[in-house]
N, C-alpha and C positions, 0 to 999 in steps of 0.2 A: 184630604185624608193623610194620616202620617205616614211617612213611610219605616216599615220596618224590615229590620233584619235576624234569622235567627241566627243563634248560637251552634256551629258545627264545627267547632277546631278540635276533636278529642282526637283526631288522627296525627293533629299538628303535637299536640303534646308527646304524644308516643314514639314518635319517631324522632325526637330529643334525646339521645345517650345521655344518660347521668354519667357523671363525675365520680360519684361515690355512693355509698347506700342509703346517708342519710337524701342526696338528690335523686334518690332512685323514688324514695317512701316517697316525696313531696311530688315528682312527678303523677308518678300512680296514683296519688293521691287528689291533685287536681283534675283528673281524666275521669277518677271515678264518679268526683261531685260535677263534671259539666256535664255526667251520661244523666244524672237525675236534675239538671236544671235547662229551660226554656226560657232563654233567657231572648228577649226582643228589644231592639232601641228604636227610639223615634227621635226625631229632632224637634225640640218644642221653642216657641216664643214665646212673647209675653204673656198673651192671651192664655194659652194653657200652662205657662207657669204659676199664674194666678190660682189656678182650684188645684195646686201640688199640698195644700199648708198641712192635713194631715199626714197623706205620706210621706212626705219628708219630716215629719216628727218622728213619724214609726221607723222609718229609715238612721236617724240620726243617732238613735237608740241602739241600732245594730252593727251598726259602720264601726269599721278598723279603726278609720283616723278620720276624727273629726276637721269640719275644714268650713265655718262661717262662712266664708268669701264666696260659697258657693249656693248658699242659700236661695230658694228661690226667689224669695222677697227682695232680697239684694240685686239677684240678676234683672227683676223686671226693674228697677233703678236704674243698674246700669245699660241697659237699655233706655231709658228715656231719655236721661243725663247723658249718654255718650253715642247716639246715634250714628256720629261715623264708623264708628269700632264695631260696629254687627253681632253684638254679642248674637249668641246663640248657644243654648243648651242642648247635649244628650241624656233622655233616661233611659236607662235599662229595666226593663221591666220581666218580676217571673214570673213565669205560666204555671200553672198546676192544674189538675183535673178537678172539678167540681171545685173552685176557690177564683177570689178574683184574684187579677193578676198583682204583683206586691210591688212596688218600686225599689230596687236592688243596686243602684247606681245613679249618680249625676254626675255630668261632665260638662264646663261650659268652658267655652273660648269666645275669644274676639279673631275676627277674619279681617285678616288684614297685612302690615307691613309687617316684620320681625323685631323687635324691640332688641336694642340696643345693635342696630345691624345698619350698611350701608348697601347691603345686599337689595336687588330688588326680586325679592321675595312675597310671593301672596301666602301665609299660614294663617296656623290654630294656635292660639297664644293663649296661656292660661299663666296667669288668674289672667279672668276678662277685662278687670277694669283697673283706673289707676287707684292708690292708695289702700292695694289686696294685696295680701303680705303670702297667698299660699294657693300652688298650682295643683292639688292633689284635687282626683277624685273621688268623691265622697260614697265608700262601696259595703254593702252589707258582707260582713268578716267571714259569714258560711259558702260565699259565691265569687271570690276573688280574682279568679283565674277564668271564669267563664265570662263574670262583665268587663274584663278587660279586653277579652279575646273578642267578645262582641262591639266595645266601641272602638277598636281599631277596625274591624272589619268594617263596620258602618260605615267608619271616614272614609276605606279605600274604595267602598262600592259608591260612593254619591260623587257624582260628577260635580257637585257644585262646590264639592268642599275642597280647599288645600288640601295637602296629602302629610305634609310636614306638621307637624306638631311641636312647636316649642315653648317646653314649660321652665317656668324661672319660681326659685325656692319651693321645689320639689321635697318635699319631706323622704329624705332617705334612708331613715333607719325603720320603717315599718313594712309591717305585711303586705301592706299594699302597693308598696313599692316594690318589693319580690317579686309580688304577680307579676310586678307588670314587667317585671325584667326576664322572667321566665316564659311570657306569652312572647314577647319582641322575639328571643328565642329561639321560642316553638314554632314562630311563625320564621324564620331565619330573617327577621326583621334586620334591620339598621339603624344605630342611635348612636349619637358623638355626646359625654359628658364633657361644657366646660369649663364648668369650676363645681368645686364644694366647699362647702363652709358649716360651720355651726353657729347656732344661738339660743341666747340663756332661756330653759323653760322652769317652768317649778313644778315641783311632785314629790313630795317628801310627807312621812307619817309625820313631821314633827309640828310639834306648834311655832307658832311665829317667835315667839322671843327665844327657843329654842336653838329653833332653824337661824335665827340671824346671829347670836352668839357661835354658830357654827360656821355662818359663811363670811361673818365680818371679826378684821380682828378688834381686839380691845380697845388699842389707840382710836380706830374709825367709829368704834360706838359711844366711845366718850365725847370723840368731838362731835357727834351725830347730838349727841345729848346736851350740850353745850350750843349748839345753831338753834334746835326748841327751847330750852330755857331763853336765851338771849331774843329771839323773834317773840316769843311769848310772852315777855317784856315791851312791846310796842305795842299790843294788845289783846285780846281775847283771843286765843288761838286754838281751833278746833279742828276735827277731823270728821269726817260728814260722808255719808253713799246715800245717794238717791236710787231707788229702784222704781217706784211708780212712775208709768207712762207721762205724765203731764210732768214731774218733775225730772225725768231725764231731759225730755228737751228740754226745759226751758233751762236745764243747768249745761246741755249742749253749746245752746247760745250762748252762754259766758264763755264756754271752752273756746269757741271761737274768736271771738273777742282776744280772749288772753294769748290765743296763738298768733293771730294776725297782730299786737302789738309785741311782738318779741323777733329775734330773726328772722326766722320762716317770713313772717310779714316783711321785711327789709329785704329780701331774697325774691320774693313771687314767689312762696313757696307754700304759704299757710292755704286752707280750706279757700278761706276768703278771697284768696290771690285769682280763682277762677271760677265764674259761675256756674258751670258744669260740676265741677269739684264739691263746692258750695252744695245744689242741688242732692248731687248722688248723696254728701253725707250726711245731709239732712234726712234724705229721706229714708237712707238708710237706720239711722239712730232711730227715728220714726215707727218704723219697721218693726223692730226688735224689739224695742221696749214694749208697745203693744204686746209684745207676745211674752214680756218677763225675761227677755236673754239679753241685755243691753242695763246697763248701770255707771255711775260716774260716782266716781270718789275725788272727793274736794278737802281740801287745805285752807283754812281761811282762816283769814285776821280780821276781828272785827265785823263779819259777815261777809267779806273780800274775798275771792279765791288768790290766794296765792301759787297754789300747784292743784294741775288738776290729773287726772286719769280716766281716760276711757273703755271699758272694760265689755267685750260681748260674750255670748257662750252659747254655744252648739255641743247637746247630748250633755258630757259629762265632763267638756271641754272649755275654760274659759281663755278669751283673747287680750291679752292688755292693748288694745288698739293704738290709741296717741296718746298721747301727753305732752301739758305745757304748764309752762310757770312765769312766774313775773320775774323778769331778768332784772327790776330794781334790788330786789332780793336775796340773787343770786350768792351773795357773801354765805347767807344761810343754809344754804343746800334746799330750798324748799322740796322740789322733785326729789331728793331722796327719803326728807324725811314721809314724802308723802308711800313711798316704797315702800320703809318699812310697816306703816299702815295696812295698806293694803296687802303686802305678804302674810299680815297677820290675816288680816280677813278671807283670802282665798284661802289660805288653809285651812280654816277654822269652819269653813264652808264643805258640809259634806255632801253635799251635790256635784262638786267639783274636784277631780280625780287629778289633772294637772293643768295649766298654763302659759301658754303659747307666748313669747315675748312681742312678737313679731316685729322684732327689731333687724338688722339689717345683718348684724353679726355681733359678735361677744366682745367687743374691748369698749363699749358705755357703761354708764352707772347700772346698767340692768345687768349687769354680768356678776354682781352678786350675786344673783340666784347660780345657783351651784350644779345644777341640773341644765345638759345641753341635747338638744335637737339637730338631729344632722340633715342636711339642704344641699340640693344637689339642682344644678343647672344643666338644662341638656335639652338635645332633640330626639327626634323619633320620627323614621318613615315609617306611615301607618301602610304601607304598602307590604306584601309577603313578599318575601325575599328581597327589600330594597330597592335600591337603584341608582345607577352612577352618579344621576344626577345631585341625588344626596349627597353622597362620597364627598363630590365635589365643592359642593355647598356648604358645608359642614369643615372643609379645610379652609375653604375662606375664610370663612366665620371665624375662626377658631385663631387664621391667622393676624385676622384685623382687631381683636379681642386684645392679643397679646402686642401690637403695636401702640392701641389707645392703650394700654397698661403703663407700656414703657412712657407714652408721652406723657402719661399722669404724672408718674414718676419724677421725670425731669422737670415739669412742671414746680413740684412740691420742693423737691433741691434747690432749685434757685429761688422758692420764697424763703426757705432757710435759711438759704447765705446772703440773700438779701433782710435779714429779718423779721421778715413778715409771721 
């Protein structure tokens, strides 16, 4: 049986002194929406992640910030594909009188060591798997501050869980990330931020030739216009989306292909470089297109991919996942020109409000998009009121962070002056 827990922080929020009136309204405000929500988590596997597929529809339609990575079709992948990592999901679920109960939240982590840490550390690490570009909870926008307050309680009441929480590319400019800074809070929690960043999204009323007369200047679109003229001289040069299930994969497979023959493949770094890797994204692409939320846009000479794009979407949100191009190419810009494509097509697409680069940060060819998302790195004791050992934990971390910096650093100077 799963275990659950209810929702009873409205004391914790109250006893939060606002700042000002506008913190005043938002406290009062969340106190009053957790007095009319029952809000319950369970910890699910794979097995009950499997029969999630309609609520998490109806959920993805409601939720603040969309966040694919957390999908339950995904998770039960990365589960299979990364069994040492423990994935494991929390839902939050609402109660109402005479209604069934609605799924109001998902949260998953992998259990395990700290990523990017020398610490020996057991946590909750979100995203769960590798090659997941976003640590957020996926929360219905009316309930914000009661399922946050409920899956921190959760983790602190279950003995089996870490206590620590460490999410990487935390989306930081939305509501849900308030909550969750207002429950930490409420609860006189403990969290250390250590880093933030931005990266390129897209959301603009405009259309694509618009939009990119806007974010490129004249000189970049002429010679952007001059790499397709001149490649399109080599031969038939087209630009192509596959959305049907049978043709996303099998235009997956090429994707693969083209990335494993470019760096990434030189590196051990492409899909193909691990069969785990391999697995998860297969089956994940798999996954989604099944359900119509997964498409690939292609570049092709002569029926060749030249550049390709990966593109998922949750609710009203799309994901440019990966992309790869033929580095014989490379003279051409294929990957940009295949950019401006597809920025025409996601805008053009009214199903889709904005998307998500999930790139690492803004100084790539994706930084044209002109529109940024802010990413915040950090942890969280799910414990009330904290604990030293945090404190402590959290300055190591923090310290050894900024020592690999520094060694990067000197790293990159002496390939300079050596000219590498």
């Amino acid at each position: 049986m799963s275990q659950q827990i209810a929702w009873n922080g409205v004391h914790a929020l109250l006893s939060t002194a606002p700042v000002d009136a506008r913190s005043a309204q938002a406290t009062i405000g969340a106190a009053r929406a957790a007095l009319a929500a029952d809000i319950r988590v369970e910890r699910a596997g794979a097995d009950r992640l499997a029969a999630l597929a309609g609520a998490w529809e109806d959920l993805a339609q409601r939720a603040d910030a969309a966040n694919v990575f957390m999908h339950p079709a995904l998770l039960r992948e990365a589960i299979a594909a990364y069994p040492d990592r423990r994935v494991t999901a929390l839902l939050a679920w609402q109660h109402s009188t005479g209604a069934q109960p609605r799924l109001a939240g998902l949260w998953a982590f992998a259990i395990g060591r700290a990523p990017q840490s020398v610490l020996p550390l057991r946590v909750l690490s979100a995203p769960p798997a590798p090659n997941a570009y976003l640590a957020a909870p996926v929360i219905d926008r009316d309930c914000l501050d009661a399922v946050c307050d409920a899956f921190l309680a959760y983790i602190a009441a279950d003995l089996s869980l870490p206590k620590i929480v460490t999410l990487d590319a935390m989306g930081a400019d939305t509501a849900t990330f308030a909550a969750l800074m207002r429950v930490v809070a409420a609860r006189r929690g403990a969290l250390h931020v250590f880093g933030r960043s931005q990266r390129p999204m897209l959301a603009s009323p405009l259309d694509g030739k618009a939009y990119l007369e806007q974010a490129m200047s004249s000189s970049s679109r002429k010679k952007l216009r001059q790499h397709r003229r001149r490649l399109g001289e080599k031969g038939v040069l087209q630009s192509t989306i596959v959305h049907a299930a049978d043709a996303v994969r099998g235009a997956f497979e090429d994707f693969l292909a083209l990335e494993a023959s470019g760096w990434k493949g030189r590196e051990g770094t492409a899909l193909l470089g691990s069969a785990a890797d391999a697995q998860y994204a297969r089956g994940m692409i798999g996954a989604l297109a099944a359900r119509g939320e997964a498409a690939i846009h292609s570049l092709t000479l002569d029926g060749r991919p030249v550049s390709m794009q990966v593109v998922l979407r949750s609710g009203r949100t799309a994901f440019t996942w990966k992309t790869a191009y033929d580095e014989a190419l490379q003279d051409f810009s294929p990957g940009t020109l295949l950019l401006e494509d597809y920025t025409a097509s996601l805008l053009a697409d009214p199903a889709i409000d904005r998307t998500d680069s999930c790139a690492f940060d803004d100084t790539g060819y994706m930084a044209a998009w002109q529109e940024r998302a802010a990413l915040a790195q950090l942890w969280i004791d799910a414990r009330a009121g904290g604990s030293a050992a945090f404190t402590l934990f959290a300055r190591l971390q923090s310290g050894y962070l900024a020592l690999r910096a520094r060694a990067k650093s000197i790293y990159h100077q002496r390939l300079r002056r050596n000219g590498r």
